[in-house]
C-alpha positions as CSV (number, residue, x, y, z in Angstrom):
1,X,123.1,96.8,105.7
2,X,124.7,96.6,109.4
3,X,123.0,93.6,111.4
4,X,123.3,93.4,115.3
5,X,121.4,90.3,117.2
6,X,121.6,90.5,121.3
7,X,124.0,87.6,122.2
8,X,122.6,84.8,124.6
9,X,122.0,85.6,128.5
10,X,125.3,84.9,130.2
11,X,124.9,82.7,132.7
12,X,125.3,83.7,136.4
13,X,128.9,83.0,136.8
14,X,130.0,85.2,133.8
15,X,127.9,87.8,135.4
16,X,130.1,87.4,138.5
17,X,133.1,87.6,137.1
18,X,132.2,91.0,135.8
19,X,130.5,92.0,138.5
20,X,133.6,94.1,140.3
21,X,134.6,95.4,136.9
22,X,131.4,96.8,136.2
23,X,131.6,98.9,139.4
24,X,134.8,100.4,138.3
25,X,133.9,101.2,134.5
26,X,135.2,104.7,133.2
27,X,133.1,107.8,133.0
28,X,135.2,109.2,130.3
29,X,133.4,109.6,126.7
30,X,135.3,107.7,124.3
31,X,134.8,106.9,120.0
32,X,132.8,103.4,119.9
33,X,133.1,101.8,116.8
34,X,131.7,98.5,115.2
35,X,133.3,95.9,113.7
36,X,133.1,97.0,110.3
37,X,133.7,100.6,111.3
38,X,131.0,102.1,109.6
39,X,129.2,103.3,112.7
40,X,130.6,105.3,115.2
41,X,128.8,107.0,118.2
42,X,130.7,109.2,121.2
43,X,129.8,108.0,124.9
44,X,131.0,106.3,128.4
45,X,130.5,102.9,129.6
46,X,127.9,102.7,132.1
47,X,127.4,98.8,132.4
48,X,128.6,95.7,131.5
49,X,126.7,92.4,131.1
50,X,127.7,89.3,129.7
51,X,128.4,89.4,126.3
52,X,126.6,93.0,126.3
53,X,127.6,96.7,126.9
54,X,125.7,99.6,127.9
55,X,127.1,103.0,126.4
56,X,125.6,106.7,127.6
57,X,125.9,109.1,125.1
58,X,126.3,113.0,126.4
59,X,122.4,113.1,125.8
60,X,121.8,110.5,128.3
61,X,120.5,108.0,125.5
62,X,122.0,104.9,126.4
63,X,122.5,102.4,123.7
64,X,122.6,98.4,124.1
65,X,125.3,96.4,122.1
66,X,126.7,93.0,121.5
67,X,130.6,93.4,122.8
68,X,131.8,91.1,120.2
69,X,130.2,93.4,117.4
70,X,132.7,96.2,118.3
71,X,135.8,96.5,116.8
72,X,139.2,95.1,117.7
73,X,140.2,98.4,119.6
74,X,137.2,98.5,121.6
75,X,137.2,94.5,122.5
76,X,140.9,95.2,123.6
77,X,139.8,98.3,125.9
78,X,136.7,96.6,127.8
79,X,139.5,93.3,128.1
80,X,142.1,95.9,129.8
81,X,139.6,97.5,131.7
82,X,138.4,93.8,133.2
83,X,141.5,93.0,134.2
84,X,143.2,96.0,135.4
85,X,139.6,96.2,137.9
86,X,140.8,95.3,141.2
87,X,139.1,97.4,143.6
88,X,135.9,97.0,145.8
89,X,132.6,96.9,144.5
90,X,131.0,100.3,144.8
91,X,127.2,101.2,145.3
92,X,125.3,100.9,142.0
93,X,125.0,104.0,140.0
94,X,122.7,106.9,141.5
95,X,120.4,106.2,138.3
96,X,119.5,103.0,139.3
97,X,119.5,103.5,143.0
98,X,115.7,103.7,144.5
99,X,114.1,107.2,144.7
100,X,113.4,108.3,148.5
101,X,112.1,111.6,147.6
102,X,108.2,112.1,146.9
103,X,107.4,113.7,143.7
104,X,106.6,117.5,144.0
105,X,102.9,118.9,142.3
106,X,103.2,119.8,138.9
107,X,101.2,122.8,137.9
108,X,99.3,122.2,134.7
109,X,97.4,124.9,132.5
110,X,93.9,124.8,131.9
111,X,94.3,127.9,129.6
112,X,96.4,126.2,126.5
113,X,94.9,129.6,124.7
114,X,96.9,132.1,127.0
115,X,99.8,129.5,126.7
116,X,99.6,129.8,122.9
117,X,99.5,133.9,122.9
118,X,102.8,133.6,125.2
119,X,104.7,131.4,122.8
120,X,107.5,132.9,120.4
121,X,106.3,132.0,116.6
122,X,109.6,130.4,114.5
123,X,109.7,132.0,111.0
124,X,111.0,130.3,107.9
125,X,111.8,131.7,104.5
126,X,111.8,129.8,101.1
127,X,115.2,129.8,100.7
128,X,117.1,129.2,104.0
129,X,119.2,125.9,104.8
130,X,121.3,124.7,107.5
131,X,120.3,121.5,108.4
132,X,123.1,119.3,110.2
133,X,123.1,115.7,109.2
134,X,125.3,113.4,112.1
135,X,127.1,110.6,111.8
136,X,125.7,106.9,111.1
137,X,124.9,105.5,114.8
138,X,125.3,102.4,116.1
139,X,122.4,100.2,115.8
140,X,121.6,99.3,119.3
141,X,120.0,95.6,119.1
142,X,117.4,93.3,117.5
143,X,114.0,94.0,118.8
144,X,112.1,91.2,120.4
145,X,108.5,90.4,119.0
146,X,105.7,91.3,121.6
147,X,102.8,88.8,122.0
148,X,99.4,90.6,122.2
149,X,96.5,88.7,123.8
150,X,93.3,87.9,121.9
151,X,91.2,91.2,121.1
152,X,88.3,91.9,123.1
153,X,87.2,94.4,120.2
154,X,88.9,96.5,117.4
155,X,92.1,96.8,117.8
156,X,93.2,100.7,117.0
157,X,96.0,102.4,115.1
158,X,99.4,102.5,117.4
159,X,101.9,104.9,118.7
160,X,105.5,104.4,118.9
161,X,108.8,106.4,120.3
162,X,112.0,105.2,118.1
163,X,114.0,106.6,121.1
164,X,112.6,104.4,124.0
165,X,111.5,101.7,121.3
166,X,108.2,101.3,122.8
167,X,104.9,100.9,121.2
168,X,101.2,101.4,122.4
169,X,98.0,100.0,121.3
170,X,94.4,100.1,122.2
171,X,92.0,97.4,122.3
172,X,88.2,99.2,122.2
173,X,85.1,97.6,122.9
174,X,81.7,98.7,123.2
175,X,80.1,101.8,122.5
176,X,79.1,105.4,123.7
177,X,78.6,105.0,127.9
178,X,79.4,101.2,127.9
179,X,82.8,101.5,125.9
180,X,86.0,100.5,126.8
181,X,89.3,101.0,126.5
182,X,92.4,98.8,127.2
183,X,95.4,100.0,126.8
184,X,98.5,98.2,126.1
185,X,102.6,99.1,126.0
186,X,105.2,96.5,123.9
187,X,109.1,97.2,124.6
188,X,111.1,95.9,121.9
189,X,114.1,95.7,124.2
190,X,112.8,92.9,126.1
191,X,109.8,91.9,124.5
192,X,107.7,92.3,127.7
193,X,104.0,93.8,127.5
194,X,102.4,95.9,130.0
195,X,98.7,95.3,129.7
196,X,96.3,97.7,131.4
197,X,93.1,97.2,133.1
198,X,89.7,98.0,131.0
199,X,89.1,101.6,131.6
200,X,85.1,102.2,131.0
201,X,83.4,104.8,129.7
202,X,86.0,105.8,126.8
203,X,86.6,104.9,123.4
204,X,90.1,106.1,123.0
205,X,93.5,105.1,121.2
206,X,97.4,106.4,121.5
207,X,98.5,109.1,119.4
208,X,102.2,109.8,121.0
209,X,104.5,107.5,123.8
210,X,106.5,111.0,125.8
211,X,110.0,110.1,126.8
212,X,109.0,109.8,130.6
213,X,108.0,106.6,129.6
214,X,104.9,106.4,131.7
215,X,103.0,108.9,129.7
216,X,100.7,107.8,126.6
217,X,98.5,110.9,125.1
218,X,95.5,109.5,123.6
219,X,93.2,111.2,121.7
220,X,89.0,110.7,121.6
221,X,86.7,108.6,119.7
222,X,82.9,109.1,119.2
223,X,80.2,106.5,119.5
224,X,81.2,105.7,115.0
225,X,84.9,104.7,116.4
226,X,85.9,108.4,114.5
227,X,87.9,110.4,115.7
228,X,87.0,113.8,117.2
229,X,90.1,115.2,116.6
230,X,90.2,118.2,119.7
231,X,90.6,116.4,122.5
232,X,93.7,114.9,124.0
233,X,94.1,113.2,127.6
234,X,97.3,112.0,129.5
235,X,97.2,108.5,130.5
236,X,99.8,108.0,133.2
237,X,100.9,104.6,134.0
238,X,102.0,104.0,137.5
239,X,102.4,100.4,139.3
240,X,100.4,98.6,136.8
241,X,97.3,101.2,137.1
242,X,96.3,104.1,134.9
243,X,95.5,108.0,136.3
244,X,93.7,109.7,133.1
245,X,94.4,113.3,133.3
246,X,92.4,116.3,132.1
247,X,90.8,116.3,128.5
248,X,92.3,119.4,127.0
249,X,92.2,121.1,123.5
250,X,95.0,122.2,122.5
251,X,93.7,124.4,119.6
252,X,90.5,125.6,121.9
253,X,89.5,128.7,120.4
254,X,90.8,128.3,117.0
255,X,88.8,128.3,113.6
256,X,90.3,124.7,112.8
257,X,91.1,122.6,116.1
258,X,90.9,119.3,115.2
259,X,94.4,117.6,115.6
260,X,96.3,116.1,112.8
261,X,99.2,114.8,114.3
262,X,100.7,114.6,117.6
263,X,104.5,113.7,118.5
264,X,106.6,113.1,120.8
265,X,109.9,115.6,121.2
266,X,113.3,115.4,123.0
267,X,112.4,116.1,127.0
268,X,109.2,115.3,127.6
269,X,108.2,117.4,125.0
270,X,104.9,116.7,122.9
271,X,104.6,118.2,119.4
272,X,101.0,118.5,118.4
273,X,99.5,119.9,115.0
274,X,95.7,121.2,114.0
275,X,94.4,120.7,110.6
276,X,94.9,124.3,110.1
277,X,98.7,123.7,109.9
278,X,99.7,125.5,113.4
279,X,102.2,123.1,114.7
280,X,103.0,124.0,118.9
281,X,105.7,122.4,121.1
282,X,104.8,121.8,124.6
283,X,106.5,120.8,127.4
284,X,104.6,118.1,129.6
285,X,103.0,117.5,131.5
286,X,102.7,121.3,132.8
287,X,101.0,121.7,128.9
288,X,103.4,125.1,128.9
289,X,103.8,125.8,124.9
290,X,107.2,126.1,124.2
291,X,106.7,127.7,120.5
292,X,105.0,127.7,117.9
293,X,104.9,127.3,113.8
294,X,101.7,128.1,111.4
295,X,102.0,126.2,108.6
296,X,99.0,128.1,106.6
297,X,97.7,124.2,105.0
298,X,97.5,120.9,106.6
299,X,101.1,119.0,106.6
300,X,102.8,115.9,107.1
301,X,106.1,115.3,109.6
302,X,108.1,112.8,110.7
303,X,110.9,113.1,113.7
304,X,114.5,111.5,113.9
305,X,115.5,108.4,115.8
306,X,116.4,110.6,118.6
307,X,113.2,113.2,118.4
308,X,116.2,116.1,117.8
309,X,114.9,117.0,114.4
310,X,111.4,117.4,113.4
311,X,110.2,117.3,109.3
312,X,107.0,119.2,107.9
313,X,105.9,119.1,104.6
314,X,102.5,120.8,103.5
315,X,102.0,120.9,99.6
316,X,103.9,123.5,98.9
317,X,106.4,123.9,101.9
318,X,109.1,121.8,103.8
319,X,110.6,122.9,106.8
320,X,113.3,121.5,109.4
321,X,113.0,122.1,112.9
322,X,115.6,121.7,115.8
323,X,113.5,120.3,118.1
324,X,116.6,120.3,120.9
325,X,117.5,124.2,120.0
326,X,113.3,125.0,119.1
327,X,114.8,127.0,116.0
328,X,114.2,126.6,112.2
329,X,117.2,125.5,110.8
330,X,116.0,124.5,106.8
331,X,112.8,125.6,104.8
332,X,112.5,125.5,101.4
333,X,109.6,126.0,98.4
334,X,108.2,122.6,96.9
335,X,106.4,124.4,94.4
336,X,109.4,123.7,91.9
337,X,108.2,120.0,92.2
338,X,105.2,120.5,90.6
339,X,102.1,119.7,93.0
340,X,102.7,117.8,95.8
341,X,99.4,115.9,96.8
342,X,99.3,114.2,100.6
343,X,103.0,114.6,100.9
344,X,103.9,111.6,103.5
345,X,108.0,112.0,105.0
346,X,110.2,109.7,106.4
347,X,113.7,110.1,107.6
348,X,116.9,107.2,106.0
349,X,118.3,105.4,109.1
350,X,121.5,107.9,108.3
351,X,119.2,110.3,108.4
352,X,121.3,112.2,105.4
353,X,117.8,111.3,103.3
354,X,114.5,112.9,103.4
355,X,112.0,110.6,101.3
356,X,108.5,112.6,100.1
357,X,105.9,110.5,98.5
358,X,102.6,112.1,96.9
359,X,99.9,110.3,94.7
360,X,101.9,108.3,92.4
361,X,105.6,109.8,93.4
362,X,107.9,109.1,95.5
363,X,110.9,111.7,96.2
364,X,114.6,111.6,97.6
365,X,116.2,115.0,99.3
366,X,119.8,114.9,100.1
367,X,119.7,116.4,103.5
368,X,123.5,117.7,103.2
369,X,123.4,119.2,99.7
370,X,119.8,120.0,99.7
371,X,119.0,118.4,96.8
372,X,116.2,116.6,95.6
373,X,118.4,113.5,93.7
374,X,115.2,111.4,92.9
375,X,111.5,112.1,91.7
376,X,110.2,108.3,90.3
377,X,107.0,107.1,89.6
378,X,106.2,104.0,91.1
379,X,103.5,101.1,89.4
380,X,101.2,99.7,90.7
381,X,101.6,101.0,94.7
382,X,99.9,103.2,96.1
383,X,100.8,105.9,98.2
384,X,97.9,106.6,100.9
385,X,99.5,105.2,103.9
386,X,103.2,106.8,102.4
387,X,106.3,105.5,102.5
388,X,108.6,104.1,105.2
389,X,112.6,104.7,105.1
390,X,113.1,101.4,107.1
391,X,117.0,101.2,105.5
392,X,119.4,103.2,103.5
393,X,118.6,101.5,100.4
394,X,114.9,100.4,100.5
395,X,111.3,102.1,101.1
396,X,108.4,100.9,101.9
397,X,105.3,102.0,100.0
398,X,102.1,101.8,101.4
399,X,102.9,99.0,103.8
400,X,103.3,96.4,101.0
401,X,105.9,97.1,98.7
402,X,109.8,97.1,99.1
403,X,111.2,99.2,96.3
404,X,115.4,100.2,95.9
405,X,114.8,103.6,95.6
406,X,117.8,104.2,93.6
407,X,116.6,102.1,90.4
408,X,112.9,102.1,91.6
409,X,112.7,98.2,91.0
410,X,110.9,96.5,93.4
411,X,112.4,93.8,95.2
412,X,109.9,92.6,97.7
413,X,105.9,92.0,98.4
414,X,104.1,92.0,102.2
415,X,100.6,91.9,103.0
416,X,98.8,92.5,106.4
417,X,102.0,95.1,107.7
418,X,98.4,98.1,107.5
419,X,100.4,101.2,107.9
420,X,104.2,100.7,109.6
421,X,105.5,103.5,112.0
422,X,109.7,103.7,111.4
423,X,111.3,103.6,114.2
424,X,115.1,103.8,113.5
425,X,115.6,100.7,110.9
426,X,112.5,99.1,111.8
427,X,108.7,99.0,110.8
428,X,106.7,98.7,113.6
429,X,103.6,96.8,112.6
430,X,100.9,95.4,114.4
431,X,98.4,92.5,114.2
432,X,95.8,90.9,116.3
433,X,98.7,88.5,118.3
434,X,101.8,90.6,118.6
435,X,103.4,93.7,117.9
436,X,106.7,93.7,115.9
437,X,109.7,96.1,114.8
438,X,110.5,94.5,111.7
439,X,114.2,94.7,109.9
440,X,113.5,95.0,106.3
441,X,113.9,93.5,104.2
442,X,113.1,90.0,105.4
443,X,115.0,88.3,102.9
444,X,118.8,89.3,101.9
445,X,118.3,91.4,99.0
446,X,121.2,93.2,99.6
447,X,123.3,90.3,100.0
448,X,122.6,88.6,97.1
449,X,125.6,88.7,94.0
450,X,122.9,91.0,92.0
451,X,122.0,94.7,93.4
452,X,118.8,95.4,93.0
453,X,119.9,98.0,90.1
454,X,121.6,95.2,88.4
455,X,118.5,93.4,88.8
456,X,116.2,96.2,87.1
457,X,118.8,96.2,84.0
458,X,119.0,92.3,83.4
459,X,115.6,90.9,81.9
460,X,116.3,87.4,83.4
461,X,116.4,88.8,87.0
462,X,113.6,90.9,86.7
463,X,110.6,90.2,89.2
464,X,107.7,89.0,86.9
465,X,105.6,92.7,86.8
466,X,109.1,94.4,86.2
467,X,109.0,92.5,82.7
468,X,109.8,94.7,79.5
469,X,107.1,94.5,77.0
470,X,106.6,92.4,74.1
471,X,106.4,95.3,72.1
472,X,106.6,99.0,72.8
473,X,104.9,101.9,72.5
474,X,105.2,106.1,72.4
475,X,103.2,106.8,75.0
476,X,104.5,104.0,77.6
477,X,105.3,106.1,81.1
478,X,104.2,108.4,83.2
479,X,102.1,111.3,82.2
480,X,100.4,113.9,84.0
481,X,96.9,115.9,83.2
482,X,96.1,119.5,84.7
483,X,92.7,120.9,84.7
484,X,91.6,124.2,87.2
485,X,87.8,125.4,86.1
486,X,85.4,128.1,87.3
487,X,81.6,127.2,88.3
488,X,78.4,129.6,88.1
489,X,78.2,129.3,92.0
490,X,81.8,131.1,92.3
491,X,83.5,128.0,93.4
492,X,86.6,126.7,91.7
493,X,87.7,123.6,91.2
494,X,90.9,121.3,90.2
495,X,91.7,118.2,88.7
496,X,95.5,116.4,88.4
497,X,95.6,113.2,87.0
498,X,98.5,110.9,87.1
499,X,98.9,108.1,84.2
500,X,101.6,105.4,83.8
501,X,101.1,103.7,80.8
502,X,103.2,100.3,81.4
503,X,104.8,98.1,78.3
504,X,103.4,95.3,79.4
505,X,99.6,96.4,78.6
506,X,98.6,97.3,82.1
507,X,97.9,101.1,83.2
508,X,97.2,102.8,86.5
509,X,95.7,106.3,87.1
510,X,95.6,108.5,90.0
511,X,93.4,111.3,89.8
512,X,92.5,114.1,92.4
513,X,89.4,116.3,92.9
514,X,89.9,119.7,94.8
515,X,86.6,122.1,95.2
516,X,87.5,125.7,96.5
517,X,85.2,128.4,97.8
518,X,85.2,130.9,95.5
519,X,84.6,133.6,98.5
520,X,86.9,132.5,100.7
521,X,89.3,130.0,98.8
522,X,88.8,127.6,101.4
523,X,89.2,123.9,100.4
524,X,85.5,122.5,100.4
525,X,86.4,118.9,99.7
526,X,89.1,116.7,97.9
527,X,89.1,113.8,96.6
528,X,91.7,111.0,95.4
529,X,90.9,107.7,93.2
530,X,92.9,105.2,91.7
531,X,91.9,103.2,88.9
532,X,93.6,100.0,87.1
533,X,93.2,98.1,83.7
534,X,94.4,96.7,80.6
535,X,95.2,99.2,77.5
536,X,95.4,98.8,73.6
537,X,96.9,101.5,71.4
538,X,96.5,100.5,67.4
539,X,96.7,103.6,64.7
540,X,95.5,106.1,66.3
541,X,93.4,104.8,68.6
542,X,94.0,104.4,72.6
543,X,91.5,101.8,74.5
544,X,91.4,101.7,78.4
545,X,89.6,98.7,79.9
546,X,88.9,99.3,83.7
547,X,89.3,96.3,86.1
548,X,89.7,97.6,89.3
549,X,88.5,101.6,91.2
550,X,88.8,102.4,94.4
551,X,88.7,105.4,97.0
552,X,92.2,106.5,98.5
553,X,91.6,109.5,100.1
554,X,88.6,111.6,100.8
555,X,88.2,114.9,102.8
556,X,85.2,116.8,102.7
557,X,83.6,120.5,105.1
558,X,80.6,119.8,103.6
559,X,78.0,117.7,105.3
560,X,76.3,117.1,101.9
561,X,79.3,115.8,100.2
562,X,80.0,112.1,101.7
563,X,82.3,109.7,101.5
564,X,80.0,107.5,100.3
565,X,79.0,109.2,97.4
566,X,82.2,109.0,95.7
567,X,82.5,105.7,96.9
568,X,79.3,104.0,95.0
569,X,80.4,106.3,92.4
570,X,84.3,105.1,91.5
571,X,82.8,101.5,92.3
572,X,81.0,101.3,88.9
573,X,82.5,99.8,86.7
574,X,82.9,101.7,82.9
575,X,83.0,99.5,79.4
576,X,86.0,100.1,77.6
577,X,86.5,103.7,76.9
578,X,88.6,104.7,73.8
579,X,89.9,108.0,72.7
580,X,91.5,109.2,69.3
581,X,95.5,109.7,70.5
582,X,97.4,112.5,68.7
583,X,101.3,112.9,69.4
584,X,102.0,116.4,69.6
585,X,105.9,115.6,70.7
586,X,107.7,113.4,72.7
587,X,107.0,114.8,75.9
588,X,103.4,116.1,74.9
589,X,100.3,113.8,73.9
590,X,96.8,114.2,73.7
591,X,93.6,111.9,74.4
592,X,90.9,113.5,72.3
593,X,87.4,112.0,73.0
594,X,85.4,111.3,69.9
595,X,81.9,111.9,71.1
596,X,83.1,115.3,71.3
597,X,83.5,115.9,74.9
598,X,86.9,118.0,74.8
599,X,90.4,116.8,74.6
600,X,92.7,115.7,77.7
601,X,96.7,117.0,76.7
602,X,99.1,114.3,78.6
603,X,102.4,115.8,79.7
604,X,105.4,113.8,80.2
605,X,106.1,113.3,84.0
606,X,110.2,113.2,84.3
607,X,111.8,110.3,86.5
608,X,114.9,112.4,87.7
609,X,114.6,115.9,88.8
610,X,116.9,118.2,90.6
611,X,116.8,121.0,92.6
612,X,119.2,123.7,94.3
């Protein structure tokens, strides 16, 4: 993987000496390459500093990079251009020169339900692709950690943009009248924080950074630290001060309106979504919507470094989205995949992958062929906070576990990362003294004389829980259990458990819990548990020793049915539980319980699956 460090600050002389040359630099777009010529991006020269150059693509992103990680061609052309600068210094680029004009009013709408009625709806189909994947770019820099002071309370769940690489983070203390919130923005460019004073009265926390780079949306919190889930409020930052905006609902009026996720787009644009699956564009901070998409179930998304193309997976759809064009350009049916539970998406650095995990799975979509080259099981992880593409050939799972997705060994273990936003190559994390756009992996996997694929085929180089058994067994792998049932109160309900059976005597289950009205088919809860122990298998007999239950996810309409019920419920811990096992094939078994209580039939999950 492509590594780029920022060189040391030149000194002030070297600055000099580049001083007139810099006032003279070309505003023709050019091909920028890197030294090993594997990335490539089009723009002009727009500054030059020391050992570093500032390139502007056609966009107006501009991209920081060490001058002696360019290639030979491009070294040569920034020499020639030093020395063949011999004319005055001009006046600094208009971008940089200070503002005299006063910023006009901006008209905002307090009616985000006649805004909605206005906006065109974008259509997908099942079957449509045209998805354009671009060129690897050039990684712009190495970011610089960002020290955090001491927490004055809890410290909430962050917001990043991957194109300004900025985070935000919120510091609550308090409760209901006496809370408050302090609000705090990390650049990873310069490793600078801009802390905010207290604001009182609010218990709030960042949900999206806007490209203006001033703007942070935040979203509410109630008196429980929970969020309410309508409301949303611009907090501008000007001179070191904050001006709150208007609380607005964006869904006001609708049957759903809590907010599931909310994102920043190219423009100033902020791309919201309800639980209900309607996903609106708007343009900010005039709150104007721009379009809109209904989804019909609550997805998942993730944008592109450069917030151009916007992902959506619900369980049984994924859609693209030009964010710069507002037009559907892919959609495709995920039914093929077999159910898809909590899909979580994240885009490859390349951004030519698409990586889907559910409970227990984790998949790979080739953006340019639209084809679904991997469908693995993975041991041992879990999946509730999904899965990070933080480089071309590694994911991380659940903000612990680095896996080569290719051979779907793992080749690394974190703790305390909590639930890492990608941004570019990078997991932005955060802890309690800094926040911090980690370059995964930490240590040179990829370096090393052994792949990681060569590693998962050589039992010497294997990490110790990747070990083959001492002795094997039929039913060792992953297996899958399907069970849909009718109630007397006209409700209807669904099981899917997930089983992986491992060699080495160890076995983990997933298992989900979905209750439907019967009148209205309307999910009424769903719950997710995973479950981990020891198994025997001698004759025909299969015994599973629990060690370790817990709760992954939980959602629930019905003020009866808790959290807390399931919780206290998975907690108890069960005595060894045997069944009678009868192989019906090699792809079919089943767990018959001998108290009489029914049979379970276990199907054979496959590790590769492709789709056109």
């Amino acid at each position: 993987m492509f590594r780029i460090a920022i060189g040391i600050i030149p000194s002030l002389l070297f600055c000099l000496i580049f001083a007139t040359a810099q006032d003279n630099l070309s505003s023709t777009e050019r091909v920028w390459k890197d030294s090993s010529g594997r990335f490539q991006v089009t723009a002009k020269l727009i500054e030059q500093v020391g050992k570093k150059v500032v390139l502007q693509t056609s966009s107006g992103r501009k991209i920081e990079i060490p001058s002696d990680r360019l290639s030979d061609a491009d070294q040569t052309y920034l020499k020639n251009l030093e020395s063949a600068s011999s004319s005055p210094a001009q006046p600094p680029p208009s971008s940089r020169s200070p503002r005299t004009d006063q910023p006009k009013p901006i008209e905002v709408s307090s009616d985000p339900e006649a805004e909605l009625d206005a906006a065109p709806r974008l259509k997908f189909s099942n079957t449509f692709w045209n998805v354009e994947v671009s060129d690897p770019q050039l990684p712009e820099f190495e970011p610089t950690p960002v020290a955090l002071p001491k927490p004055h309370g809890n410290r909430q769940a962050h917001a990043a943009n991957s194109l300004l690489m900025k985070a935000a983070v919120s510091d609550i203390s308090g409760s209901g009248p006496s809370a408050q919130t302090r609000l705090m923005i990390g650049d990873f460019r310069t490793g600078q924080l801009t802390e905010l004073p207290a604001v009182s009265g609010t218990a709030m926390q960042p949900i999206a950074i806007l490209g203006d780079g001033s703007t942070v949306v935040m979203i509410g919190m109630g008196k429980d630290r929970t969020t309410t889930n309508e409301d949303l409020q611009s907090w501008d930052i000007r001179d070191g001060k904050v001006q709150r905006g208007d609380i607005w609902k964006p869904y006001a009026g609708q049957s759903n309106p809590d907010i599931r996720f909310a994102t920043a787009g190219p423009d100033n644009r902020l791309i919201t979504c309800s639980k209900g699956g309607h996903i609106v564009a708007w343009q900010m901070p005039q709150r104007r919507a721009l379009w809109q998409i209904e989804m019909g179930s609550p997805p998942y998304w993730h944008t592109n470094a450069d917030l151009s193309q916007l992902a959506i997976a619900s369980a049984t759809q994924l859609v693209m989205v030009d964010l710069s064009e507002s037009k559907v350009t892919g959609s495709q049916s995920l039914s093929d995949l077999g159910r898809i539970y909590y899909p979580k998406l994240s885009f490859n650095p390349s951004e030519d992958k698409l990586y889907l995990s559910s409970i227990g799975r984790v998949l790979i979509l080739d953006l340019r062929k639209n084809e679904w080259i991997q469908d693995t099981g993975i041991s041992g992880v879990g999946t509730s906070n999904g899965a990070i593409f933080c480089d071309d050939d590694y994911v991380l799972i659940d903000g612990s576990t680095l896996v080569d997705w290719k051979s779907g060994a793992k080749v690394d273990q974190y703790r305390g990362l909590g639930a890492p936003i990608p941004m570019r190559h990078f997991a932005c994390v955060v802890s309690s003294s800094e926040l911090r756009a980690l370059d995964l992996p930490l240590k040179p996997v990829a370096e090393k004389a052994e792949s990681p694929a060569t590693m998962a085929n050589d039992k010497t180089k294997q990490p110790a829980e990747a070990k083959p058994a001492k002795s094997a067994s039929p039913i060792v792998g992953n297996w899958r259990f399907e069970l849909k049932e009718a109630y007397a109160s006209g409700n209807a309900g669904s099981n899917r458990s997930t089983y992986r059976f491992d060699a080495d005597g160890t076995y983990e289950t997933y298992s989900t819990l979905t209750m439907l009205a019967g009148n209205s088919n309307k999910q009424l809860y769903s719950v997710t548990s995973r479950e981990r122990g020891t198994w025997t298998h001698k004759d025909k007999e299969l015994c599973m020793t629990e060690s370790k239950s817990e709760l992954i996810e939980f959602e629930s309409s019905v003020p009866a049915v808790t959290r807390e019920t399931f919780e206290t419920a998975i907690a108890e811990k069960s005595p060894p539980i045997c069944y009678a096992l009868v192989i019906k094939s090699d792809d079919l078994i089943e767990l018959q319980d001998p108290q009489g209580r029914g049979a379970m039939p276990l199907q054979r999950i496959s590790t590769e699956l492709k789709v056109r």
